[in-house]
N, C-alpha and C positions, 0 to 999 in steps of 0.2 A: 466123386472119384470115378474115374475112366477104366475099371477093369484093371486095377494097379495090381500085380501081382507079389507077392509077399513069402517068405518062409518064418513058418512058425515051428518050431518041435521037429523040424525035420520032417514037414510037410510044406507043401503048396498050397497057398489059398489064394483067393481073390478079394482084394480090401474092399467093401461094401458099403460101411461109412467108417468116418471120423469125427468122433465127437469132441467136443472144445475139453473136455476132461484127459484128453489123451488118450483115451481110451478107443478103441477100433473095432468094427464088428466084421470078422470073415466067412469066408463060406468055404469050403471044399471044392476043387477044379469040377466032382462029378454031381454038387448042391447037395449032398447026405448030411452033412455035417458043420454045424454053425459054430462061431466060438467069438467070444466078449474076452481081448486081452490090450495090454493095454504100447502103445507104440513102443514104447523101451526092447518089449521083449520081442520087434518083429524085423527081419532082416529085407528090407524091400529090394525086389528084383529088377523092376522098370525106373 
């Protein structure tokens, strides 16, 4: 993934991976904060 950008929770993050489960791992635009949610719940930007 190329720096996909995503809304989750009414934040911004940057999709980091994608794994075959659906499941996605993000980071925060400023890298503090990581999170394990799964594609259903992510509104992608790009």
């Amino acid at each position: 993934m190329n720096r996909t950008r995503v809304l989750y929770q009414e934040k911004e993050y940057i999709l980091i991976h994608k794994y075959k489960t659906g499941y996605c791992e993000l980071k925060t635009l400023n890298a503090i904060e990581y999170e394990l949610v799964h594609e259903s719940e992510l509104t992608f930007l790009d």
